[in-house]
C-alpha positions as a printed Julia matrix, in Angstrom:
230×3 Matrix{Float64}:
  30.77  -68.15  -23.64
  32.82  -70.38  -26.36
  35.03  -72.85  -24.63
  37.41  -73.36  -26.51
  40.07  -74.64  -24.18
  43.64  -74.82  -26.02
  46.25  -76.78  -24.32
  49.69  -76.39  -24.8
  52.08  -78.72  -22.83
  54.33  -76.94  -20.24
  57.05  -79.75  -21.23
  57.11  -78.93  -24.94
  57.67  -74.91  -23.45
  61.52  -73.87  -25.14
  63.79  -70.76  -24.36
  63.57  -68.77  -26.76
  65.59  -65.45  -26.47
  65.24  -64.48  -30.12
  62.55  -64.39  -32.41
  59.78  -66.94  -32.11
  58.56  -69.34  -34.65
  54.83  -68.85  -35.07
  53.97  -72.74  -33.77
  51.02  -74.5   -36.07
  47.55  -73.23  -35.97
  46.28  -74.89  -32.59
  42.38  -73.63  -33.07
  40.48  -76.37  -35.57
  36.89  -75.16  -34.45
  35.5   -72.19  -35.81
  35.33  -69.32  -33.55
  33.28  -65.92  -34.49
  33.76  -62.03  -33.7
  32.16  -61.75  -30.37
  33.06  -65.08  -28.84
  34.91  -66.06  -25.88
  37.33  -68.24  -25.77
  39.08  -70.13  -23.04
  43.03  -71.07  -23.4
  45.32  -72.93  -21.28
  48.2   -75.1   -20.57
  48.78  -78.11  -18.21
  50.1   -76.27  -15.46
  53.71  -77.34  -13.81
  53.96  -76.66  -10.15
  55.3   -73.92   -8.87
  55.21  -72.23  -12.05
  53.17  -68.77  -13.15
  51.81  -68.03  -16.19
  51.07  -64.22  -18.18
  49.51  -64.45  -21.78
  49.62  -61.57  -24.38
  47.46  -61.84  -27.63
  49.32  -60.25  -30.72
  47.82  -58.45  -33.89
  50.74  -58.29  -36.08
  53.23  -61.61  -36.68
  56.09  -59.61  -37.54
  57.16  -58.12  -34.0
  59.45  -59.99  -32.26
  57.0   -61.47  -29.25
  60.26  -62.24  -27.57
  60.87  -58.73  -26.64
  57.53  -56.45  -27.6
  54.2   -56.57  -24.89
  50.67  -57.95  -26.67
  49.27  -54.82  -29.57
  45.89  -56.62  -29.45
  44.56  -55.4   -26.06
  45.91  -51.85  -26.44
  44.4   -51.7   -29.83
  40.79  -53.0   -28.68
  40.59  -55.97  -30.77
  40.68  -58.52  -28.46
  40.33  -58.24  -24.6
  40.95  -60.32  -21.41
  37.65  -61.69  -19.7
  37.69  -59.68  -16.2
  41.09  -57.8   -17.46
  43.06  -61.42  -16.0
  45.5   -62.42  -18.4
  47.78  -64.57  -15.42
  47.42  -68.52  -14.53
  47.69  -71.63  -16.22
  43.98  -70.85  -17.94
  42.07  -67.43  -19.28
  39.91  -66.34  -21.25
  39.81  -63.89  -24.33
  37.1   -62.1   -25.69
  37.66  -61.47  -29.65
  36.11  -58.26  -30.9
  37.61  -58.1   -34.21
  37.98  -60.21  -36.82
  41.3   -61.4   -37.94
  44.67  -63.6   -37.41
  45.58  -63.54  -33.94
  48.59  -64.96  -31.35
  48.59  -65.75  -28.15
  51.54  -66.06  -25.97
  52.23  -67.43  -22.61
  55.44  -67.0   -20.58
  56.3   -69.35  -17.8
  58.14  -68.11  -14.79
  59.42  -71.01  -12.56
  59.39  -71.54   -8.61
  62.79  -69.09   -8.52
  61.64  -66.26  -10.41
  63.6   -66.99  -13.22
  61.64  -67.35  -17.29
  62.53  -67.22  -21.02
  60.25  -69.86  -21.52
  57.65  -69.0   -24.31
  55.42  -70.56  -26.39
  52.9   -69.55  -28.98
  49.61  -70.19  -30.69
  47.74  -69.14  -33.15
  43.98  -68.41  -34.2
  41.78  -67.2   -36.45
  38.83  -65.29  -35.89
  35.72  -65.59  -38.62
  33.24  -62.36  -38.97
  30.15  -62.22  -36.4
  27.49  -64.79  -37.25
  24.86  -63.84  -39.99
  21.66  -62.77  -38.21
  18.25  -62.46  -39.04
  15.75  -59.67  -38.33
  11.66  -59.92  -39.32
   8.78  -57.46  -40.04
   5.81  -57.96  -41.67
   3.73  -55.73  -44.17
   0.44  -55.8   -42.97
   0.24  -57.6   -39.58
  -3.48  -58.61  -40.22
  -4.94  -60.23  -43.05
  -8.09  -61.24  -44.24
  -8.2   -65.6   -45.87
  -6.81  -65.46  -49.17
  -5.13  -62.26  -48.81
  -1.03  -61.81  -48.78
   1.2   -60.56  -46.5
   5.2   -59.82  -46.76
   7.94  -61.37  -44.4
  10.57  -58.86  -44.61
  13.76  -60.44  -43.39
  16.85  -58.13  -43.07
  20.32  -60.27  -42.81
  24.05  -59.36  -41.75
  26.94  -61.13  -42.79
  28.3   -62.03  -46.29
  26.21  -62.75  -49.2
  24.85  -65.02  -50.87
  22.77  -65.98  -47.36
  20.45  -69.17  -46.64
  17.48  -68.98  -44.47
  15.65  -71.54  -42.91
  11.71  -69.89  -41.95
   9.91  -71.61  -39.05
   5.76  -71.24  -39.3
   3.54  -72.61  -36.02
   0.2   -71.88  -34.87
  -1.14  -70.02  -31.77
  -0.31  -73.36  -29.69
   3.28  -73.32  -30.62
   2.94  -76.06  -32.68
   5.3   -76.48  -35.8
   3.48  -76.7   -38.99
   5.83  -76.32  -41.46
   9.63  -75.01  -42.83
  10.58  -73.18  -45.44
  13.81  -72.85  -46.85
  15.21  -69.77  -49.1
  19.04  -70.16  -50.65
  21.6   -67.79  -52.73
  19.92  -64.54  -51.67
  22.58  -61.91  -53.02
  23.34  -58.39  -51.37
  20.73  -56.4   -53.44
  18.02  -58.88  -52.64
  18.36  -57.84  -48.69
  16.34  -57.03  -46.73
  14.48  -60.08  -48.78
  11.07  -60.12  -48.8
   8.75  -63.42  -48.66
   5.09  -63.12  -49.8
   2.85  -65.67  -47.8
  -0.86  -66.18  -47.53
  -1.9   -68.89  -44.7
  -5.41  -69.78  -43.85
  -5.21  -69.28  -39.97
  -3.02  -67.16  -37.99
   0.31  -68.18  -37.84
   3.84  -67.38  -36.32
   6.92  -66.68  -38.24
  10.69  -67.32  -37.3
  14.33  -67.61  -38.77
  16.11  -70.52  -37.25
  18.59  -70.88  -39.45
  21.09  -68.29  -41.28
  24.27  -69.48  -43.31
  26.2   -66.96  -44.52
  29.86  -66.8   -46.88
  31.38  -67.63  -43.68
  29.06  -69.31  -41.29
  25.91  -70.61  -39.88
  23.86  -69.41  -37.09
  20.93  -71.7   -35.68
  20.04  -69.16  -32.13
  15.85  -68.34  -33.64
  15.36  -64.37  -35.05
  12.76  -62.5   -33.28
   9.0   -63.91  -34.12
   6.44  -62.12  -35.97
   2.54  -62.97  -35.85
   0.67  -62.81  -38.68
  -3.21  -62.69  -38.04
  -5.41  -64.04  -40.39
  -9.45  -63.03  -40.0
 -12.05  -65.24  -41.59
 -14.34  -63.63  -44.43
 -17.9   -62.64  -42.54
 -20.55  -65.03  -43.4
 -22.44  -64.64  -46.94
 -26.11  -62.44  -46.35
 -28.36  -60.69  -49.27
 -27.72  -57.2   -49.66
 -30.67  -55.39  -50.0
 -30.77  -52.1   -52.21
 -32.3   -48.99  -50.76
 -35.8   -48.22  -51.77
C-alpha cells in the first residue's frame, strides 16, 4: 500500500451550503492506477468524519453523494469511508476529489472541505522470454522484453551468474511502440541470468525486478581427429 497520508486541518473546515470551491491540489507525490492511498485530517474531538471521492468537478459536492465508487473507479479499502483517516484504492486513471464532512458532538454538520488528486496510468512493466534457452559459446540468443505503459520506454537489463552475483547492466532508451515487444540479441560466455530492474515510461518509472530468465551457455566439446571410414 501507498501512504500517502493527506492532512487537512479540521480548523481551516468552512460551511459551505452552496457550491464548493475545488481547494488547491493537496497530492505533490505521484500516485499510480492501482495504488492505495491513505487520507486524513487532524481529528477534533467529538467530531465524525464520512469521505466521498468525486469523478466529475462540476456537481455540486454540497448536495450530490461521491460518482466515483458507484462508477468503479476508485474504491474504499474494506468498503470504510468514516473516521478522521481512510484509505482509497484508485483503479482508474484520472482527476479525482475527495470530500470529508464533519459532524460535531450534537449531530449537527455543513462543514466540508475538499481535495484534490491526480491519478497517473499503472506503472510500465516488463515481461522476458528468451529465443533459444540454451546456447552453445559464441552462439546468440534473443531477450524478448514485452513492456506496458506509454512509449518511448527505458529499460535498465540486470545480467548475474549462477551465484547471484551481478556482473553487469545494460541500459536500452527511446524504444517506440512498434519496437515492442523489443528484442535484445546477446551472446555471453557462461550461463547467465537476465532481469529488468528498471522501466521508465511517458509517465513513470518502475524499479520492482521483471521475472528472470536463464540463459544456458554449453562449452564447445574438446577438439579430436575425425577419422574417415575405410
Amino acid at each position: 500500500m501507498k501512504r500517502l497520508l493527506y492532512h487537512i486541518s479540521c480548523l481551516a473546515l468552512v460551511i459551505l451550503p452552496v457550491l464548493l470551491t475545488v481547494a488547491p491540489a493537496i497530492a505533490q507525490t505521484p500516485v499510480y492506477q492501482g495504488q492505495t492511498t491513505e487520507i486524513g485530517v487532524e481529528p477534533k474531538p467529538g467530531d465524525t468524519y464520512t469521505w466521498e471521492i468525486y469523478n466529475d468537478s462540476t456537481i455540486n459536492f454540497a448536495t450530490v453523494a461521491g460518482t466515483a465508487v458507484a462508477d468503479g473507479e476508485a474504491s474504499f479499502v474494506d468498503g470504510i469511508n468514516t473516521g478522521p483517516t481512510i484509505q482509497v484504492t484508485w483503479l482508474e486513471p484520472g482527476i479525482y476529489f475527495f470530500k470529508v464532512t464533519a459532524v460535531d458532538i450534537e449531530g449537527c454538520t455543513n462543514n466540508l472541505q475538499i481535495g484534490r488528486i491526480k491519478i497517473r496510468e499503472s506503472l510500465p512493466t516488463a515481461e522476458l522470454n528468451l529465443d533459444p534457452n540454451e546456447i552453445c559459446i559464441n552462439d546468440d540468443a534473443l531477450i524478448i522484453v514485452t513492456l506496458t505503459g506509454n512509449p518511448a520506454w527505458e529499460i535498465t537489463v540486470e545480467e548475474s551468474d549462477l551465484d547471484g552475483n551481478v556482473t553487469g547492466y545494460n541500459t536500452y532508451s527511446g524504444i517506440e511502440a512498434d519496437e515492442n515487444p523489443y528484442e535484445i540479441a546477446v551472446s555471453p560466455m557462461q550461463t547467465t541470468i537476465y532481469r529488468v530492474v528498471q522501466v521508465k515510461d511517458k509517465y513513470g518509472e518502475n524499479l520492482d525486478p521483471s521475472n528472470s530468465v536463464s540463459l544456458t551457455v554449453h562449452p564447445l566439446p574438446a577438439k579430436s581427429k575425425i577419422y574417415l571410414k575405410e
